[in-house]
ROMARFI-866512 format. One record per residue (C-alpha): residue in three letters; x, y, z. Coordinates in pm, 1 decimal. Layout:
N
 res       c1       c2       c3
 Ala        X        Y        Z
...
//
This chain:
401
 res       c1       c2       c3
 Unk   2399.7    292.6   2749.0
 Unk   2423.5    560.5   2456.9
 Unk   2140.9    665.4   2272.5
 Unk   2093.0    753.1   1924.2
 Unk   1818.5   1058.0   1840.5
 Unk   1766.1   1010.2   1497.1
 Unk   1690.2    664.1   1331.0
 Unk   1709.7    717.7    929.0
 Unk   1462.6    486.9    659.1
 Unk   1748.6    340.9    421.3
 Unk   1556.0     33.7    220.5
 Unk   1203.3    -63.8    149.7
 Unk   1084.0   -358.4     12.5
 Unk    702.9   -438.2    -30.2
 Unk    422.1   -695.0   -273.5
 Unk     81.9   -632.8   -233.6
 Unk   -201.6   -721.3   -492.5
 Unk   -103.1   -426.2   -665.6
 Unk    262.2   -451.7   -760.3
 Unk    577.1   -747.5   -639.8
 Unk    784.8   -450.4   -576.1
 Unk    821.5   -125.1   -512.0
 Unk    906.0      2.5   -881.0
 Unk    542.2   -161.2   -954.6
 Unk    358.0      6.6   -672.4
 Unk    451.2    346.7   -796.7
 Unk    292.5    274.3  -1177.1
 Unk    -19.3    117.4  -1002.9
 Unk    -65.9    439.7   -778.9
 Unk     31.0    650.9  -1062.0
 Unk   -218.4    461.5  -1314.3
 Unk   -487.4    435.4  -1021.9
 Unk   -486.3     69.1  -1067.6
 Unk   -675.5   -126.6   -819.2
 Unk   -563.2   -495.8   -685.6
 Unk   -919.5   -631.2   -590.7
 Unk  -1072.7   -858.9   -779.0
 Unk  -1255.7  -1182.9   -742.4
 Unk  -1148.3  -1489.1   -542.3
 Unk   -860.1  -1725.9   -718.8
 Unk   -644.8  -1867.2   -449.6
 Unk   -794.1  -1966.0   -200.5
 Unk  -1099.8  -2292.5   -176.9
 Unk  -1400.0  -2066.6    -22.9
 Unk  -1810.0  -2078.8    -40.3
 Unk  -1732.1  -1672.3    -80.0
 Unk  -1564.6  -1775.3   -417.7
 Unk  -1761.4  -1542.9   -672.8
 Unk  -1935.7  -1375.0   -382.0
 Unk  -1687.9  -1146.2   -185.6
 Unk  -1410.8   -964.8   -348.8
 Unk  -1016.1   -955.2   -222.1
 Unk   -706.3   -808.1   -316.2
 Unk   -477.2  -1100.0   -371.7
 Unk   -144.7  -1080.3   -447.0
 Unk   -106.9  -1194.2   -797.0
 Unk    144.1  -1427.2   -762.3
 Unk     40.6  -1809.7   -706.5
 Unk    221.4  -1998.0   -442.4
 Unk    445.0  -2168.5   -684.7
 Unk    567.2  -1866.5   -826.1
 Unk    630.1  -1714.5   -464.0
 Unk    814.7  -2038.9   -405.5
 Unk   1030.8  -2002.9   -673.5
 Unk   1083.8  -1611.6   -618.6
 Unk   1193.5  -1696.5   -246.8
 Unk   1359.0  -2037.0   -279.2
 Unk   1136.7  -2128.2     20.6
 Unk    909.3  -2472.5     -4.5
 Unk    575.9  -2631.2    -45.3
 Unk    533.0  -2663.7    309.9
 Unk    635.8  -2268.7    429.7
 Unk    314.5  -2086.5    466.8
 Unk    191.3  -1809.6    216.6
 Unk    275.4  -1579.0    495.0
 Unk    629.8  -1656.9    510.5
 Unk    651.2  -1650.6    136.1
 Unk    516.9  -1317.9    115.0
 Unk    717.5  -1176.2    425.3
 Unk   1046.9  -1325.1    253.2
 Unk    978.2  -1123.5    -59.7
 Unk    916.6   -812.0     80.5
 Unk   1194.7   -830.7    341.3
 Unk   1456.4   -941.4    117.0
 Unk   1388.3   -620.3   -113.6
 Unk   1438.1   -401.6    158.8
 Unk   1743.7   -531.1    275.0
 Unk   1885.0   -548.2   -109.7
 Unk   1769.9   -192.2   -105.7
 Unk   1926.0    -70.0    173.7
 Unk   2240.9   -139.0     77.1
 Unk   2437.6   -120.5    365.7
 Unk   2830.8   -166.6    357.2
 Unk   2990.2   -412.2    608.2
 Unk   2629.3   -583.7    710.4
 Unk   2765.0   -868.8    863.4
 Unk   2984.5   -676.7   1084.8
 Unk   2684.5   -519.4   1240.5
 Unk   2411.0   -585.3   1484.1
 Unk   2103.1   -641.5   1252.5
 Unk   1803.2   -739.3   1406.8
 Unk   1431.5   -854.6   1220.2
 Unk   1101.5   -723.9   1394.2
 Unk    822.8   -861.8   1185.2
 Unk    450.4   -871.9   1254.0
 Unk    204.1  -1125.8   1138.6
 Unk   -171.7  -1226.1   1234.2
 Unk   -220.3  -1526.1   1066.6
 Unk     86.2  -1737.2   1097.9
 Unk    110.2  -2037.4    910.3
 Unk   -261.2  -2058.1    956.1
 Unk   -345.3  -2142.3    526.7
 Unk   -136.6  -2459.3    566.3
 Unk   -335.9  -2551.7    859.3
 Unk   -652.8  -2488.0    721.0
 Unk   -540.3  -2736.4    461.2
 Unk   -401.5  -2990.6    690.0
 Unk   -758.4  -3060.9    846.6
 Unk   -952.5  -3057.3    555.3
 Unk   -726.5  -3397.2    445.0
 Unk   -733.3  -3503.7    842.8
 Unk  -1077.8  -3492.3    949.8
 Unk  -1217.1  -3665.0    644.8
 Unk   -956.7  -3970.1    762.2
 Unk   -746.5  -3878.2   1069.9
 Unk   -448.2  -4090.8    915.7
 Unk   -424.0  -3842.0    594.7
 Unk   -287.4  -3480.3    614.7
 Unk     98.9  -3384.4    643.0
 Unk    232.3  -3272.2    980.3
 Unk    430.5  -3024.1    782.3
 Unk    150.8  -2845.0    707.4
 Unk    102.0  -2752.4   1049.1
 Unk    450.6  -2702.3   1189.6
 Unk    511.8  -2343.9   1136.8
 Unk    140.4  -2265.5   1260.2
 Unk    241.7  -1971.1   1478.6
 Unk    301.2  -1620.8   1413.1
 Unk    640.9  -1654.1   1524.1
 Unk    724.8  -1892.4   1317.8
 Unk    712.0  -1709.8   1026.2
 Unk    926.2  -1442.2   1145.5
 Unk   1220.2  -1704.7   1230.9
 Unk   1214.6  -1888.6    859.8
 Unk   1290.0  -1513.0    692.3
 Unk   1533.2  -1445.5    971.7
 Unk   1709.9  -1781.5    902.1
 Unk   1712.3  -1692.1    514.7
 Unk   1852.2  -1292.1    567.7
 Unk   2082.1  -1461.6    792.4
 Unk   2003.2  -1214.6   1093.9
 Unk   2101.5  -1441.5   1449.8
 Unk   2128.2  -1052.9   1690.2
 Unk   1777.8  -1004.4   1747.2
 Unk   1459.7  -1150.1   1640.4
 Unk   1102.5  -1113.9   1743.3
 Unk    734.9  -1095.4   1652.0
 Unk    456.0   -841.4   1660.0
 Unk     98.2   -943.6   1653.0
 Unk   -145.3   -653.0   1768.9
 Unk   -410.4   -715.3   1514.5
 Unk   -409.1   -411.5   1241.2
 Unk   -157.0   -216.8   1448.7
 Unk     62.7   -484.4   1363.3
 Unk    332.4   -410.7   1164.3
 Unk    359.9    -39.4   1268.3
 Unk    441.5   -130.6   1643.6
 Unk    707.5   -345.0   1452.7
 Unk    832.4    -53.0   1284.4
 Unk    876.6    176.1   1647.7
 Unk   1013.5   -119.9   1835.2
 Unk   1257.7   -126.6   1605.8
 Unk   1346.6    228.7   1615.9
 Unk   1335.9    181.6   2005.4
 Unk   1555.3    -34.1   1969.0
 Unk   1812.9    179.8   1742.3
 Unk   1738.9    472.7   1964.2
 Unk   1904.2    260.5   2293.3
 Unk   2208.0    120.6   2105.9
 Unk   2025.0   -253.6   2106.8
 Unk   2101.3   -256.4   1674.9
 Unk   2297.9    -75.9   1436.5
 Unk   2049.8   -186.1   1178.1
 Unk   1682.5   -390.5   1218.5
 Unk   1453.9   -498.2    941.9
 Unk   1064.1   -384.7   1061.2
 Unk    760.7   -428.4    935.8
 Unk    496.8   -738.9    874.1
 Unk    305.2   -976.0    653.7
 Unk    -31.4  -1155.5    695.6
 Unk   -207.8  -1391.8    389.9
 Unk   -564.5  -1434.4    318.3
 Unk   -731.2  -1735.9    488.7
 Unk  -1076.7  -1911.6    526.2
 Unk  -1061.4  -1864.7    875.6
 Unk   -977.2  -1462.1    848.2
 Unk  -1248.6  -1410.0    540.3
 Unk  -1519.4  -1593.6    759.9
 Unk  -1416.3  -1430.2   1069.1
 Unk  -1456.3  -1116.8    879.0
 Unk  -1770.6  -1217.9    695.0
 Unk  -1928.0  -1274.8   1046.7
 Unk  -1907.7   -983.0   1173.5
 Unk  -2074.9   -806.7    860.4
 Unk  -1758.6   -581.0    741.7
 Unk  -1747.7   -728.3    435.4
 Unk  -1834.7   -495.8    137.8
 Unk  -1979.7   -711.5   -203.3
 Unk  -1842.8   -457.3   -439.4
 Unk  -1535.2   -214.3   -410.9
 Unk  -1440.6    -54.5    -73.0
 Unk  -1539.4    337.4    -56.3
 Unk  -1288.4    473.9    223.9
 Unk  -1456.7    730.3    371.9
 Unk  -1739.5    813.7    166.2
 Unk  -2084.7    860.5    321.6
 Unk  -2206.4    542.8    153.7
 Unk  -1905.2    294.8    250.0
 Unk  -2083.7    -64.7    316.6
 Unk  -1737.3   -218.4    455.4
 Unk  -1356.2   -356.8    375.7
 Unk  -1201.7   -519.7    134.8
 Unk   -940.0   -806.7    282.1
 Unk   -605.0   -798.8    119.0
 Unk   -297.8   -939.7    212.9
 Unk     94.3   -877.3    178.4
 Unk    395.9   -751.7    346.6
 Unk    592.2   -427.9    370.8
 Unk    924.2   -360.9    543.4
 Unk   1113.6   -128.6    608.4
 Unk   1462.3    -61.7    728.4
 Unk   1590.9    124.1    978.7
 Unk   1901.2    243.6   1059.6
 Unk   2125.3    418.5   1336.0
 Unk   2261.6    785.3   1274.0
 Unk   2656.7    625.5   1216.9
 Unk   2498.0    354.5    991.2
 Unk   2304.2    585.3    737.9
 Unk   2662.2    774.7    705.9
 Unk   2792.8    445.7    565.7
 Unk   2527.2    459.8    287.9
 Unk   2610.6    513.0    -46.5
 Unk   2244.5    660.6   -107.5
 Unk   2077.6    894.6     84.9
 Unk   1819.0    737.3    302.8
 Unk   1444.3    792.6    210.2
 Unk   1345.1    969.8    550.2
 Unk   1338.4    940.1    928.5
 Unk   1108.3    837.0   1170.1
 Unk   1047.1   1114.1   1388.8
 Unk    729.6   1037.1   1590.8
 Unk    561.2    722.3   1718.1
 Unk    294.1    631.5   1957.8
 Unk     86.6    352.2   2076.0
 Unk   -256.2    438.5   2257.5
 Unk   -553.0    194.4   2361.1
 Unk   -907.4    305.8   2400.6
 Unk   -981.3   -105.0   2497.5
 Unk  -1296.2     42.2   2373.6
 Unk  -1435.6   -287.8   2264.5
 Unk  -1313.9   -661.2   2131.7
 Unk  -1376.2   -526.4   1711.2
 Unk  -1528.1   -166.8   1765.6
 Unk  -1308.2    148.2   1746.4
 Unk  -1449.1    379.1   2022.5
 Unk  -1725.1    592.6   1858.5
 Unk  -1519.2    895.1   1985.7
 Unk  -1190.8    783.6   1827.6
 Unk  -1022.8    811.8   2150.3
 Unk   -785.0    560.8   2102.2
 Unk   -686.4    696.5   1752.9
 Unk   -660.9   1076.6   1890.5
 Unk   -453.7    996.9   2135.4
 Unk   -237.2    797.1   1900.0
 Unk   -167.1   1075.8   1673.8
 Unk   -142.1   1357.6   1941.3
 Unk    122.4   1129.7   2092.3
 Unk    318.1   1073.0   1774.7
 Unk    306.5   1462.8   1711.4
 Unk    448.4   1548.3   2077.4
 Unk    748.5   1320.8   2021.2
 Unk    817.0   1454.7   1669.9
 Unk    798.7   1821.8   1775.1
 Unk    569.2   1902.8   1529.8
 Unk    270.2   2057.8   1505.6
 Unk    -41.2   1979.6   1301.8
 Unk    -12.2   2212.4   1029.2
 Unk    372.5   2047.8   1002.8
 Unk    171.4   1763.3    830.4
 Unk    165.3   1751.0    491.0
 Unk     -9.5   1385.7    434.2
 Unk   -241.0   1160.4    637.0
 Unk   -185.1    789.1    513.3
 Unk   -527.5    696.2    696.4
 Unk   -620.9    365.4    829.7
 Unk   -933.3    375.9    640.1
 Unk  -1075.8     62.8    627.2
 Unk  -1377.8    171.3    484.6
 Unk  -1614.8     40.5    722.3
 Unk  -1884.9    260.0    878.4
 Unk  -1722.1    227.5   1282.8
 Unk  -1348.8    295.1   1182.6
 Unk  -1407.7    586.5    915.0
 Unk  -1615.5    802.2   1174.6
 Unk  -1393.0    711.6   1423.1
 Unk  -1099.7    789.4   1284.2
 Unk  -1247.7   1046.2   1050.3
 Unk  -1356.8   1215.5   1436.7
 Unk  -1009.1   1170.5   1598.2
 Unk   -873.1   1373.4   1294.9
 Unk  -1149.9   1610.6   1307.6
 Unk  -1008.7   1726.3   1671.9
 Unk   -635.3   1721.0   1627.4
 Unk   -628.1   1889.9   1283.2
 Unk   -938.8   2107.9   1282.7
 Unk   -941.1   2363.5   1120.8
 Unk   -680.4   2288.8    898.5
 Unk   -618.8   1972.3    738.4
 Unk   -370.9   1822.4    484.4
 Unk   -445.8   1600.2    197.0
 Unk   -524.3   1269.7    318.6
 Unk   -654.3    925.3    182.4
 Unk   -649.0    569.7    243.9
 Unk   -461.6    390.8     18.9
 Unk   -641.4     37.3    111.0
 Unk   -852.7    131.6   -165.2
 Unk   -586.8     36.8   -381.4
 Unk   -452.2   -304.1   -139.5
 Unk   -751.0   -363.3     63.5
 Unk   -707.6   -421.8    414.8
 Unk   -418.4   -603.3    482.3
 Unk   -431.7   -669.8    881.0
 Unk   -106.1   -709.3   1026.6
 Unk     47.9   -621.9    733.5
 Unk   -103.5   -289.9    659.4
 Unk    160.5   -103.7    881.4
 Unk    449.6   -177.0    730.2
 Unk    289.2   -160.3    378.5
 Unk    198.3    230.4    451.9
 Unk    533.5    290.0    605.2
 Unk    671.2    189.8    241.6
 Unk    403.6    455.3    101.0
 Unk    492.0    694.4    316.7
 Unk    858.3    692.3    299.4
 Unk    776.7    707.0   -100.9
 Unk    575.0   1023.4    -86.6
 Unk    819.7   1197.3     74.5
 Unk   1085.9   1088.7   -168.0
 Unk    885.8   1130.5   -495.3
 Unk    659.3   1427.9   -352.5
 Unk    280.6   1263.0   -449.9
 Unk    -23.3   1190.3   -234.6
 Unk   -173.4    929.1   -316.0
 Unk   -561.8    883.1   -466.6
 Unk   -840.9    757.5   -245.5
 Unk  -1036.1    590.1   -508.6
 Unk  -1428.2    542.9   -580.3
 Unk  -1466.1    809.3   -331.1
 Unk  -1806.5    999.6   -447.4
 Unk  -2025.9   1148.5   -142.6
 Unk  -1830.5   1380.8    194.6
 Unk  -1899.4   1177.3    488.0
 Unk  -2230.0   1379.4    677.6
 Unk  -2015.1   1484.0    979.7
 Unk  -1692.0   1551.3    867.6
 Unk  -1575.7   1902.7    732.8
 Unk  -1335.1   1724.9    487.7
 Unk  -1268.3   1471.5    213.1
 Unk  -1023.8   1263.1     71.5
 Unk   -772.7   1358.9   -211.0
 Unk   -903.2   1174.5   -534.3
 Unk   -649.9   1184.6   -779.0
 Unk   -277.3   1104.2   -799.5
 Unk    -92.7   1450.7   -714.2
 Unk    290.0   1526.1   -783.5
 Unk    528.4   1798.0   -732.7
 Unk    409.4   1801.0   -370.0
 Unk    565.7   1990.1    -73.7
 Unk    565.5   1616.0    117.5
 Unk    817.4   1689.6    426.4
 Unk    601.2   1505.2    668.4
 Unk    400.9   1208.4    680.5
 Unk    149.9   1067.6    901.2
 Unk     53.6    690.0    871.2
 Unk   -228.4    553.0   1089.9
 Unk   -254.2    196.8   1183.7
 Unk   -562.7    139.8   1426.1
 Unk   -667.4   -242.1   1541.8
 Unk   -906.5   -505.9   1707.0
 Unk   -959.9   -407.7   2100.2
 Unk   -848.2    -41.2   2031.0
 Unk   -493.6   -102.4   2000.5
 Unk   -397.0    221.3   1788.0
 Unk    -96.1    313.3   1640.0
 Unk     50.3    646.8   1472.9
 Unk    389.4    669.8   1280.9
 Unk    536.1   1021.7   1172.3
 Unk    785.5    996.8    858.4
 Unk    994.0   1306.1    809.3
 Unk   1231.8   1451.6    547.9
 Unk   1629.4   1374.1    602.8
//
């Protein structure tokens, strides 16, 4: 089997509550717009209570974007979006005639129509459409937006909690790297449900006002949702394309601290091994980093976690960082593949983005955020961090062609 050492970025697609494209995302970061705001979509008792970051489409206008139906899931509408922007992106000549394959990552499934579906069937078990609940699974999901790109050679689905979406993103460059696809679509998509806000609400995450990503006074997340995708291609592929591509991916890593079921590991374990693994394969060093996309949730465990993991790999220098989920909030499995798309834009358009309402240095760190919108950057490389539920952490290294 022959093996290919460099896979190249060629297309990015992406809708968050911040922008339905990637053209938008750029004036949002570059007007430090926020996306949350208060509750519209979905029927909750946290209506007026708990702010989101919704995407600001309804799911009649997603429909009609995607040409999907009433009965495909948020999820899938979202994923479809996102993934067909990439692909129109990418632009790559002779498509059909090569082996394309679709790794997408999800958390929720199909799981808003369900949540429907019972509210109509437990008040009379004869009510409540069995369409609702048919595409219920995470996989699901991933086969209706493989059906509509048309992509038969290889499909399959991610679902690693937060980590989502960027384990999409290296299986899919494992699979370029072993001559498995010419070509494969990678990233994820998760929509806001009852059953993830609740979840969320119960175990006291939740912050009432505005996330603070590592600031000494964060209270908690934010819960966004969306989907970002990126795709990857083979060396021979990206010397088809009649653009250059936006960047490679030259490090990944997967580490778990199993730590706990919802806890990062007070010690970050999980996270520094993620990174320091991600760094060996790329060849660089720590000072090669130019930009931390950090997980930053915002909640006390996973900001002094993390904020500790990068303490001991990039002490005593460190590069600009920030968490750009104070811009999307946190959106779970699809927060990978949205800060791929980021990433592989900073190193095109040279900015770091703005970690914003950030106010107080967190007490045992020796370093803060960025806090305002910087261009004409020497971005060359890029570190994204994706860390999830039961310590499953993930780091991604983006590189200039």
């Amino acid at each position: 089997m022959s093996t290919h050492s460099t896979v190249y970025i060629a297309g990015l697609g992406i809708i968050s509550a911040i922008g339905n494209n990637v053209a938008e995302h750029l004036d949002a970061f570059k007007n430090e717009r926020a996306g949350m705001a208060g509750i519209t979509i979905i029927d909750t008792i946290h209506k007026g209570k708990l702010p989101v970051a919704e995407v600001k489409l309804s799911n009649e206008q997603l429909i009609s974007l995607t040409g999907l139906t009433e009965h495909n899931s948020r999820t899938a509408l979202l994923s479809l979006a996102a993934a067909r922007e990439a692909v129109a992106d990418a632009a790559i000549p002779g498509l059909d005639e090569l082996r394309v394959g679709l790794v997408s990552a999800n958390t929720v499934g199909g799981m808003d129509r369900s949540e429907d579906f019972f509210v109509e069937f437990i008040a009379d078990n004869s009510k409540g459409k069995l369409k609702n609940v048919y595409d219920h699974e995470c996989g699901s999901i991933t086969e209706i937006v493989a059906d509509k790109l048309g992509i038969t050679d290889f499909i399959t689905t991610i679902s690693t909690a937060c980590s989502s979406s960027a384990n999409a993103i290296f299986y899919g460059a494992r699979l370029i790297k072993n001559d498995i696809a010419d070509v494969v679509i990678a990233g994820g998509a998760d929509s806001l449900t009852k059953f993830t806000l609740n979840g969320f609400n119960t175990l006291m995450i939740l912050d009432e006002g505005f996330c603070k990503p590592f600031d000494e006074n964060r209270k908690g997340l934010n819960l966004g949702e969306g989907a970002g995708y990126i795709v990857l291609v083979s060396d021979k592929v990206a010397e088809t394309l009649s653009t250059p591509p936006y960047c490679t991916l030259s490090g990944y890593n997967n580490s778990n601290d199993a730590f706990h079921q919802t806890a990062s590991s007070p010690d970050g374990t999980g996270s520094y091994m993620a990174m320091q693994g991600a760094l060996k394969m790329s060849g660089l060093k720590p000072s090669d980093i130019n930009y931390i996309n950090l997980h930053g949730t915002g909640t006390p465990n996973n900001d002094s976690a993390e904020g500790t993991a990068v303490k001991r790999v990039f002490d005593p220098h460190y590069p600009p960082m920030s968490s750009t989920k104070s811009f999307t909030g946190h959106t779970l499995g699809a927060s990978g593949g949205i800060e791929a798309v980021f990433s592989a834009l900073a190193i095109r358009h040279k900015i770091i983005y703005p970690n914003l309402r950030f106010q107080t240095r967190m007490n045992e760190l020796p370093f803060a955020p960025v806090t305002r919108y910087l261009t004409g950057k020497p971005v060359k490389h890029v570190m994204s961090n994706s860390f999830g539920f039961g310590g499953n952490c993930t780091s991604l290294i983006f590189s200039e062609v």
